[in-house]
C-alpha positions in Angstrom: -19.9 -48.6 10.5 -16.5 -49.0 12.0 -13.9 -46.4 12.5 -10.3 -46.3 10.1 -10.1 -42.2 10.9 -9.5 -42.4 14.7 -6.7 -45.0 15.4 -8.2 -46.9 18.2 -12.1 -45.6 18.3 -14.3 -48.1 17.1 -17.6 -47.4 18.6 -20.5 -45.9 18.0 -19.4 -42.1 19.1 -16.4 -42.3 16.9 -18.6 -44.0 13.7 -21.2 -41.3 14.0 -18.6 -37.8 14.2 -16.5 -39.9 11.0 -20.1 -40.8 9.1 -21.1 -36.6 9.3 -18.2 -34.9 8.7 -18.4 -37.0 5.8 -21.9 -36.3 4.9 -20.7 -32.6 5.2 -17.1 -32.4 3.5 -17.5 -35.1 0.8 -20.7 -35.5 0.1 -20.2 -37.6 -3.4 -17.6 -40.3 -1.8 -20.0 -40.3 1.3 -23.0 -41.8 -1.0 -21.0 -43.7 -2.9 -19.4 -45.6 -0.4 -22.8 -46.4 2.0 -24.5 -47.5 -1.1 -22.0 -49.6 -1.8 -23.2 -51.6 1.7 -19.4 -52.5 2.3 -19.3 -51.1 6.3 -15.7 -49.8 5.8 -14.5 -46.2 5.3 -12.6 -46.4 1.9 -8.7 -46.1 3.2 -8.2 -43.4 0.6 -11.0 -41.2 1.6 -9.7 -41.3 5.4 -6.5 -40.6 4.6 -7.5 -37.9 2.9 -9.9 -36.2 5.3 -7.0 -36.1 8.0 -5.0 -34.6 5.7 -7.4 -31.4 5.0 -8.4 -31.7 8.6 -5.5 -32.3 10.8 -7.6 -31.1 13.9 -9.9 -34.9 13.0 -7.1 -36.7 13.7 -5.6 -34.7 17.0 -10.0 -35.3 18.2 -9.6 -38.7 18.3 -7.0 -39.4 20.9 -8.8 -37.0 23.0 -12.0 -38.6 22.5 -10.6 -41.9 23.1 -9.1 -40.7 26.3 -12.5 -39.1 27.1 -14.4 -42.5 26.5 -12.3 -44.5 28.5 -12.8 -42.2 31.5 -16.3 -42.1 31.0 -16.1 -46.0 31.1 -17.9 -46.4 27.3 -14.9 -48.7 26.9 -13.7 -51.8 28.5 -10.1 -52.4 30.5 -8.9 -53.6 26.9 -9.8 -50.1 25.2 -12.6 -52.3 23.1 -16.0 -51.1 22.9 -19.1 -52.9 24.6 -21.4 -52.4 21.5 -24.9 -52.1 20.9 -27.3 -54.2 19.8 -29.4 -52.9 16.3 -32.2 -53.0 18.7 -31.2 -51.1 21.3 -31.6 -47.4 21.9 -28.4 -44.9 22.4 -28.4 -44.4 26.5 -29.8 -41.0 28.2 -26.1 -40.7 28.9 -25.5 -40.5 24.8 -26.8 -36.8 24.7 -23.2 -35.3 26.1 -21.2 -37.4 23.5 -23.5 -36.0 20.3 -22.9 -32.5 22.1 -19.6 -33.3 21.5 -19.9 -34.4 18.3 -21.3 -31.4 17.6 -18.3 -29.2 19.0 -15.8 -31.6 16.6 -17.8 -31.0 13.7 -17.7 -27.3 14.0 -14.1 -27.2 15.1 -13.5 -28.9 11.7 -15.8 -26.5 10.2 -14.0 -23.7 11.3 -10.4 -24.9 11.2 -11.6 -25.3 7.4 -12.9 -21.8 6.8 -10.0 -20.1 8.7 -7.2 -21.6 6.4 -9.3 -20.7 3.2 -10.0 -17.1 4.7 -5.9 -16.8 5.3 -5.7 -18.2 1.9 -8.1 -15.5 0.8 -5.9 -13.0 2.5 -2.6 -13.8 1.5 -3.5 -13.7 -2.1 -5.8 -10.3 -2.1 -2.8 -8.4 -0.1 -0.3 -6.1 -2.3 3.1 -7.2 -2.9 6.3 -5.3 -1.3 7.3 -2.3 -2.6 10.9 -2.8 -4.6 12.9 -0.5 -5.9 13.1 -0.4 -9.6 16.2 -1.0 -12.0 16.6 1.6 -14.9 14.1 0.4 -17.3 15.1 3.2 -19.9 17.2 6.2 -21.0 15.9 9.9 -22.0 17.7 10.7 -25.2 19.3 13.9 -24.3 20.3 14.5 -27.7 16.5 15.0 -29.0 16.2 17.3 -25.8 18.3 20.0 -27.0 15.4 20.5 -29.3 13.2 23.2 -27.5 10.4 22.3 -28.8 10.5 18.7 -28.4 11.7 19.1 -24.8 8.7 21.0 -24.3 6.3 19.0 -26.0 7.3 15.9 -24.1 8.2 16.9 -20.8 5.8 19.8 -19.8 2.2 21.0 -19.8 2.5 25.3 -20.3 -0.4 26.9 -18.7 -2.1 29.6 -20.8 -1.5 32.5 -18.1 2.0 31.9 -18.6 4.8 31.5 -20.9 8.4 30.4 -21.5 11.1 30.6 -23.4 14.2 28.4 -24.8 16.9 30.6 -22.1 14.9 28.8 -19.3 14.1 25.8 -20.8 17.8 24.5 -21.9 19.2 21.2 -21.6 22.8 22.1 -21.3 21.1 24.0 -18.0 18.5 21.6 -16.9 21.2 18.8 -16.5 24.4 20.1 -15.6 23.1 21.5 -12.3 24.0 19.1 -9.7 20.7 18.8 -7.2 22.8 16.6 -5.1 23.2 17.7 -1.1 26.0 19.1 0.0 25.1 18.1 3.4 25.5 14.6 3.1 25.6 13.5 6.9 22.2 13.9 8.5 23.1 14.9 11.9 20.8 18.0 10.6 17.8 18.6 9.0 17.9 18.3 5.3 14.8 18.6 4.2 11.6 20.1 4.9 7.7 18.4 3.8 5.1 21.1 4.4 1.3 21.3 2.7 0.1 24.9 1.5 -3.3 23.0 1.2 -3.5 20.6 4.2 -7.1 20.0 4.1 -7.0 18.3 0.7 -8.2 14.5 0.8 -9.0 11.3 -1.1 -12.3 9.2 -2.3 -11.9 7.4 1.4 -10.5 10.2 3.4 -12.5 10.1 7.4 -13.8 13.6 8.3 -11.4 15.3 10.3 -8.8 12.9 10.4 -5.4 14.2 8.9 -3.8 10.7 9.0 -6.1 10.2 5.8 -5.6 13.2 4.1 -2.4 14.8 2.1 -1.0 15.5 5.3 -0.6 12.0 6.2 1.0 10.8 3.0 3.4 13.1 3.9 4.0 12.1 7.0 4.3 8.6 5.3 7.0 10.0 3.1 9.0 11.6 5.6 8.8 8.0 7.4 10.2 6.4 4.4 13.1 9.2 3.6 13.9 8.7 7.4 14.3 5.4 7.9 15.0 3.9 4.1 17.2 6.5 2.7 18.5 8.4 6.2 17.7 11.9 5.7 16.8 14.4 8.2 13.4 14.9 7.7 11.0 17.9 9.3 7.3 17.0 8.5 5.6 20.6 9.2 2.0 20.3 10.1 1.0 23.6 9.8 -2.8 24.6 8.7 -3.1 27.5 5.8 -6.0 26.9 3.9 -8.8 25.8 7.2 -10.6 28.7 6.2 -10.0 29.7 2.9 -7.5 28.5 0.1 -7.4 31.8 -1.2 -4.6 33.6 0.4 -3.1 29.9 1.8 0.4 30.8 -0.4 1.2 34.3 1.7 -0.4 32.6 4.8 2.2 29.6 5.0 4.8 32.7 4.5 5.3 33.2 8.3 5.5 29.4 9.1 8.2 28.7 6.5 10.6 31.1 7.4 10.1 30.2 11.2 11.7 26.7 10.2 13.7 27.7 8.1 15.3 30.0 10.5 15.2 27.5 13.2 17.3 24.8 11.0 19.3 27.0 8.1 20.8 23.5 7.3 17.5 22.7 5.2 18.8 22.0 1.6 15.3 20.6 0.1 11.6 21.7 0.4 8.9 19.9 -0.4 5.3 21.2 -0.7 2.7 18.2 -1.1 -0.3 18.6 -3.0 -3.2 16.8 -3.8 -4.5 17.9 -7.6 -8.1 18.0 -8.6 -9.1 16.4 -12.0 -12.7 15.7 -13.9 -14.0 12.5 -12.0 -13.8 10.7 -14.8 -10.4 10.8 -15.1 -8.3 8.3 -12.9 -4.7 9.2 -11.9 -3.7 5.9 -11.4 -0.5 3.2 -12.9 0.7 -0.4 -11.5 4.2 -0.1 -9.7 5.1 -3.6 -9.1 1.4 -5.2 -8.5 0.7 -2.0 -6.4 -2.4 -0.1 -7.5 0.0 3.9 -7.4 -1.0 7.5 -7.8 0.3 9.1 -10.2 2.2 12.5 -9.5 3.4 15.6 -10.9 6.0 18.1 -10.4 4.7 22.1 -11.1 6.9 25.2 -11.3 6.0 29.1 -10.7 7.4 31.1 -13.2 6.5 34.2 -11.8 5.2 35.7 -14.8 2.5 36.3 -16.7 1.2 36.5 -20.2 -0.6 39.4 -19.6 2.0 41.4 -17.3 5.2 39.8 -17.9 7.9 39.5 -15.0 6.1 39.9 -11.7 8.4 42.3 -9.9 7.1 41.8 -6.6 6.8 38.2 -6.8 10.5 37.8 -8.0 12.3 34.2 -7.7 16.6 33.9 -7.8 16.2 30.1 -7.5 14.0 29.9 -10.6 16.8 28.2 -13.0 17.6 25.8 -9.5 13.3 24.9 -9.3 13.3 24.1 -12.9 16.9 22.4 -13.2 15.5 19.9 -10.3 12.1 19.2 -11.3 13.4 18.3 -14.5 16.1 16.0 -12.9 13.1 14.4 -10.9 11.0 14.0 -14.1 14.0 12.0 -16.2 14.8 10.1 -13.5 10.8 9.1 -13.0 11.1 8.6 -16.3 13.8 6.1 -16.9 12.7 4.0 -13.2 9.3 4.0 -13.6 7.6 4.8 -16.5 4.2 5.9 -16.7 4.1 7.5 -12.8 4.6 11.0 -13.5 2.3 13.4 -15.6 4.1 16.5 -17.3 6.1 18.7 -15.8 3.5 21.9 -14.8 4.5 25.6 -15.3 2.2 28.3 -14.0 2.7 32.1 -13.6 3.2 32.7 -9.9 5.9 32.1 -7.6 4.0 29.6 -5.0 6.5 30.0 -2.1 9.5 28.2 -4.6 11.9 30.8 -3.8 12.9 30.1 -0.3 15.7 27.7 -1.6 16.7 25.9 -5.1 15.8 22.6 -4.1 11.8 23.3 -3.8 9.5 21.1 -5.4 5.5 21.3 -5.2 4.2 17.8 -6.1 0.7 17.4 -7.3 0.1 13.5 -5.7 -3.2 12.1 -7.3 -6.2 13.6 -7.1 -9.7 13.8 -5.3 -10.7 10.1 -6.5 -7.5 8.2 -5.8 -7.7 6.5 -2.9 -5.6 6.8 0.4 -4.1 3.3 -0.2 -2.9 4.7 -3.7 -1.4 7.7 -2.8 0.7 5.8 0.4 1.9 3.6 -2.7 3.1 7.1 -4.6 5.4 7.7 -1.7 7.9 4.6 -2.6 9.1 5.4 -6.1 8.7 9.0 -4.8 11.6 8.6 -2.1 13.5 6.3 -4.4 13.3 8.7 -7.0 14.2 11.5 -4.6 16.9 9.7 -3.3 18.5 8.7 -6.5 18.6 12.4 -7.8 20.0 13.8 -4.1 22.4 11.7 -3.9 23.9 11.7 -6.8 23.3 8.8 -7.8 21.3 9.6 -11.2 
């Protein structure tokens, strides 16, 4: 059965590694064209195979080179032949070794373009920053009521009124930095509850826990946006979460008095929700966490104003979540749940520009919530700078 896939190689070696990897990549064309009884490789079907396997073709002038050596070929490069009655010589066995070693190189070469294939369609697109897909009608706002029934969840220990809650307020405020050169820290990215984790979180490995999706948006705030970014690691909940709020107390205003120049703080959370219930939306192709911004109030509806728990940046905190939640809003729908207010004061009163983010929950997984922290910074960026 001559040879028309290696220019040159027309004997038996180069027959036998053309006829099975043949029999093993086209199986249909292989039956079809030895029943035919014809002798000759149809030109198409070579043609083809080199194509796929470009490693066939490359085998051949090395296996022609090898034969020569071996002196299985004649001054001339033609082949001695064989006889149908005689037998393969002893000397045959090395050459269907490396027949062997072709046909698994081909084999191989084959299944590691399909598995790059595989690869380079399963893996998740770029983030991209979003255009301004729509615009909160400010105008409806100034409704309390319908501000409050579409941009907030109002715990039951808690309560407020249409003073606090007022557009005019909310908007006006300018959340921008004054410090806009970031020769200084700007802002600071701490965890009350660092031991909170995801559905694929390792044991005792903070890189997979809220603490390192913090660390991933400090990375991206840094070197994206250029802020000045401190990523506390501080531990306040290892034994308890009970008293983690007044425990983080000391640690905040050790930074805080080491870099006065801190404009924004940012305590990252990690909520808890029925398992059922998945906090999850598509940001460009990317499988996100959903997130939500939560404000002390520090009062109750069973006491009132909490004297000792009292807040002067409470109009700031709720003027800049709000900014964060129209601007999520109108860039990417869909990635924020409402606006939480609770009765305490959850360490918000250190400096206007706090903001304790609930990031997905328990059953989001760590891949998710990295993917939160790109609209997060953008969002964050666009309402700092000024920009929205």
């Amino acid at each position: 059965m001559p040879s028309h896939g290696v220019s040159g190689v027309k004997g038996a070696l180069a027959g036998s590694i053309q006829e099975r990897a043949y029999r093993t990549y086209f199986p249909v064309f292989s039956f079809v064209w030895k029943d035919a009884g014809t002798g000759e490789t149809p030109a198409f079907l070579a043609e083809i195979f080199e194509r796929v396997f470009p490693l066939y073709g490359y085998a051949g002038s090395v296996y022609a080179s090898s034969q020569a050596a071996a002196g299985v070929f004649g001054v001339d490069g033609a082949s001695p032949g064989l006889s149908e009655d005689e037998e393969t010589p002893a000397q045959d066995e090395g050459v269907l070794e490396a027949e062997n070693d072709l046909i698994e190189a081909v084999k191989r070469e084959n299944e590691n373009g399909n598995q790059e294939e595989t690869d380079a369609s399963d893996a998740e697109p770029e983030f991209a920053e979003a255009k301004k897909a729509d615009s909160v009608n400010m105008t409806e706002l100034s409704d309390f009521d319908t501000l409050v029934s579409r941009f907030y969840a109002v715990d039951s220990t808690t309560y407020i009124d249409r003073e606090q809650l007022n557009i005019k307020k909310l908007t006006e405020k300018d959340m921008s930095l004054a410090q806009k050169d970031a020769s200084k820290p700007q802002i600071l990215i701490y965890h009350t509850h660092s031991q909170e984790g995801f559905a694929d979180s390792a044991a005792g490995d903070d890189a997979t826990t809220i603490m390192g999706v913090g660390e991933r948006l400090a990375e991206i705030l840094r070197e994206k946006y250029g802020y000045n970014v401190i990523h506390h690691m501080g531990k306040y909940d290892v034994e308890s979460r009970d008293h983690a709020y007044s425990n983080a107390e000391p640690g905040l205003e050790a930074v805080l008095a080491e870099n006065p120049s801190i404009e924004v703080i940012i305590d990252l959370h990690r909520d808890e929700v029925p398992e059922e219930r998945r906090l999850v939306t598509e940001v460009g192709g990317r499988q996100t966490a959903q997130f939500m911004f939560f404000n002390g109030l520090s009062r109750t509806t069973r006491t009132g104003e909490i004297e000792y728990l009292k807040n002067p940046y409470l109009e700031e905190n709720l003027a800049f979540s709000f900014q964060m939640q129209r601007v999520s809003c109108e860039y990417y729908p869909g990635i924020t749940r409402k606006i939480y207010l609770k009765g305490y004061r959850y360490n918000m009163h250190y400096r206007g520009k706090t903001l304790l983010i609930e990031l997905g929950a328990q059953n989001n997984t760590l891949e998710e919530a990295m993917n939160a922290c790109d609209p997060l910074a953008h969002i964050l960026h666009l309402v700092l700078s000024g920009e929205e």
